[in-house]
N, C-alpha and C positions, 0 to 999 in steps of 0.2 A: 533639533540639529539636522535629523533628517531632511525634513521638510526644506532647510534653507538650502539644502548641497542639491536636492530635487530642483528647486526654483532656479538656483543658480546654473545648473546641466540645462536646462529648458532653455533659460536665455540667451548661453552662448551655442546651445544646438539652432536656437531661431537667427541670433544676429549670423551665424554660421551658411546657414541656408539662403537669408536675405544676400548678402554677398554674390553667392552662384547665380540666383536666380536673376536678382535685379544689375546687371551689368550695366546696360545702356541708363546711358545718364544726358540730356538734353545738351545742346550743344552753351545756352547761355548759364549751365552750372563751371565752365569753364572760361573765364575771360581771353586768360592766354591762345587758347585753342580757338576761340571764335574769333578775334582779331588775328589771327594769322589766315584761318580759312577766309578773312575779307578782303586779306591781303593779296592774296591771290587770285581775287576776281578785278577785273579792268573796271573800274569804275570813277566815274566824274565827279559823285556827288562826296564832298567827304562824309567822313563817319566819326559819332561823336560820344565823350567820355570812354569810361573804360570799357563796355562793353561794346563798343560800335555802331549806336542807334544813328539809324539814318538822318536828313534834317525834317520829315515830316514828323517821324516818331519820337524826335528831342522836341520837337514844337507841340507834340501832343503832350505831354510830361510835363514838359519845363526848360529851357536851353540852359538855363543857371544852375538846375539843380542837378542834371541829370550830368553834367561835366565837375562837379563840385562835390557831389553826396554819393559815394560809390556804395551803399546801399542800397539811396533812393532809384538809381543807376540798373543796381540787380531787380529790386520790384518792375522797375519798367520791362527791363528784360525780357522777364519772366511773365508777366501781364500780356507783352506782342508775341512770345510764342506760345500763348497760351489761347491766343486771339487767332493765330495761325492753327495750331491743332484745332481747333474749333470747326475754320474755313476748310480746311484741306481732311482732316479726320486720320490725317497719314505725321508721327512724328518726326521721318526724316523729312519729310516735306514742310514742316514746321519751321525745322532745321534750315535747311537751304533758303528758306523765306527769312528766316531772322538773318542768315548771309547776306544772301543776294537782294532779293526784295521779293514780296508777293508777287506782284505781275512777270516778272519774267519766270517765277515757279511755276504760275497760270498758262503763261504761253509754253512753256514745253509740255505737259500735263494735259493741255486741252480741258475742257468744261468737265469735273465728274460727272459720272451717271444718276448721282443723285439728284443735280440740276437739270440735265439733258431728259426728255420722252416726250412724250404729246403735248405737252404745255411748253412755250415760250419763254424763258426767265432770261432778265435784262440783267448781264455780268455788270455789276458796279466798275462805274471808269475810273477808280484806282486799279481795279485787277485786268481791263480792257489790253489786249498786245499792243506792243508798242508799232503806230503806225494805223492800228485801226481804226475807222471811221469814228465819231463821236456816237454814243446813244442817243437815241430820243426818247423821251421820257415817255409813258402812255398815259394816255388821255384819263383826267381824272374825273368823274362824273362829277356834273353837280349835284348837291344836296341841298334842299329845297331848304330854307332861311324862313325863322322870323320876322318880321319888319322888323326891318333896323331901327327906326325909329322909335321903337317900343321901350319904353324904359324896364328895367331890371328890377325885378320884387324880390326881396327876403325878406325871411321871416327871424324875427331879433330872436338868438338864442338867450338863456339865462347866462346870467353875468356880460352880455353887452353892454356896451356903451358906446357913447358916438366916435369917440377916441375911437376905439376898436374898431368901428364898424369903417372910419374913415383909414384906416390904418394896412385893411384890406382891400381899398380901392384906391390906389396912386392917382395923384390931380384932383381928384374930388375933395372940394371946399367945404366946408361946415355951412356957410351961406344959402349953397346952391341945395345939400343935405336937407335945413330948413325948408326953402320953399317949394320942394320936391313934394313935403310932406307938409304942405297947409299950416307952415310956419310953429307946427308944434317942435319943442323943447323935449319933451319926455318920449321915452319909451318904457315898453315892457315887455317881457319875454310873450310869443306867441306874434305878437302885434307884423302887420306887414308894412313894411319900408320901399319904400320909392327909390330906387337912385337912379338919376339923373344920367 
C-alpha cells in the first residue's frame, strides 16, 4: 500500500513539474491560434484545411486529404514545422515559417552562420528573397562511364527464375532475355546472365 501511494506522489509530482517546465507548445498544436496568426498576415496565396497549409505544402500531402482528414491535416502540420525546425534550428522561427512561409523567415533572418564562412552554399530557391536573381546551379563534374553499349551481367541468385529476373527489368522481353544468352532455357544459381 505504501508503495502504491509512493508511485502515485511520483507521478503527479512529475506530471506537476512537466506543466512548469514544458510551457511553450508549437504554434501547429493549436489550430485556432495559427489560423488567426495567418490571418493577420497580408497574403494572396489562400491557405488550406484546418491548419492553414500553404498550396505548395497541401500539394506535397494531398489537396483532398489534407482539407478532408483533420488528422491527416495535424501530421502535415506537424511534419512542415518539424522540417522548419530542422532548416532554421530556432522554434519560434519554425513558428513564423508554418505562418508566414520559409522564404520570407529567410529574408528577415539573413543566411545562419552555420551556412555562411569560407565556403559558398547555394540557398535553395524556395528559400531565395523574393525579387532575387535566380541561382545557377554548379557545375557537376563528369564521372567517367562505362560504354554504354556494354550489356549488364548478373549473376542468378538462388531461387531465380526468368519470371524474376524479367520482373526486375521493365521492357525487357523473355525473346531478347534468350538470345542475349545463346538461346539457353535454363539457369542456375551462380551462373552469369547477359541482359540486353
Amino acid at each position: 500500500m505504501r508503495s502504491c501511494f509512493v508511485v502515485l506522489f511520483g507521478l503527479i509530482a512529475t506530471s506537476l513539474w512537466a506543466q512548469d517546465t514544458l510551457r511553450y507548445q508549437p504554434i501547429f498544436m493549436n489550430p485556432a491560434k495559427l489560423r488567426a496568426a495567418q490571418s493577420t498576415i497580408q497574403s494572396n496565396s489562400p491557405r488550406l484545411g484546418p491548419f492553414g497549409l500553404s498550396q505548395p505544402a497541401a500539394a506535397r500531402f494531398g489537396w483532398e486529404r489534407v482539407q478532408r482528414d483533420s488528422a491527416f491535416a495535424f501530421a502535415a502540420a506537424q511534419t512542415l514545422w518539424l522540417d522548419y525546425l530542422c532548416l532554421f534550428e530556432d522554434s519560434l522561427c519554425a513558428d513564423l515559417a508554418l505562418i508566414r512561409s520559409p522564404r520570407s523567415v529567410w529574408s528577415e533572418l539573413g543566411i545562419p552562420e552555420r551556412f555562411a564562412g569560407d565556403h559558398v552554399v547555394a540557398v535553395p530557391p524556395f528559400m531565395s528573397a523574393p525579387g532575387a536573381t535566380e541561382l545557377k546551379k554548379p557545375p557537376v563534374p563528369k564521372v567517367p562511364s562505362t560504354d554504354p553499349a556494354a550489356p549488364l551481367r548478373i549473376t542468378v541468385r538462388p531461387g531465380d527464375s526468368f519470371y524474376r529476373i524479367l520482373s526486375r527489368y521493365p521492357g525487357l522481353k523473355l525473346a531478347q532475355l534468350y538470345a542475349a544468352n545463346k538461346g539457353s532455357d535454363r539457369i542456375y544459381p551462380g551462373q552469369i546472365l547477359v541482359i540486353p
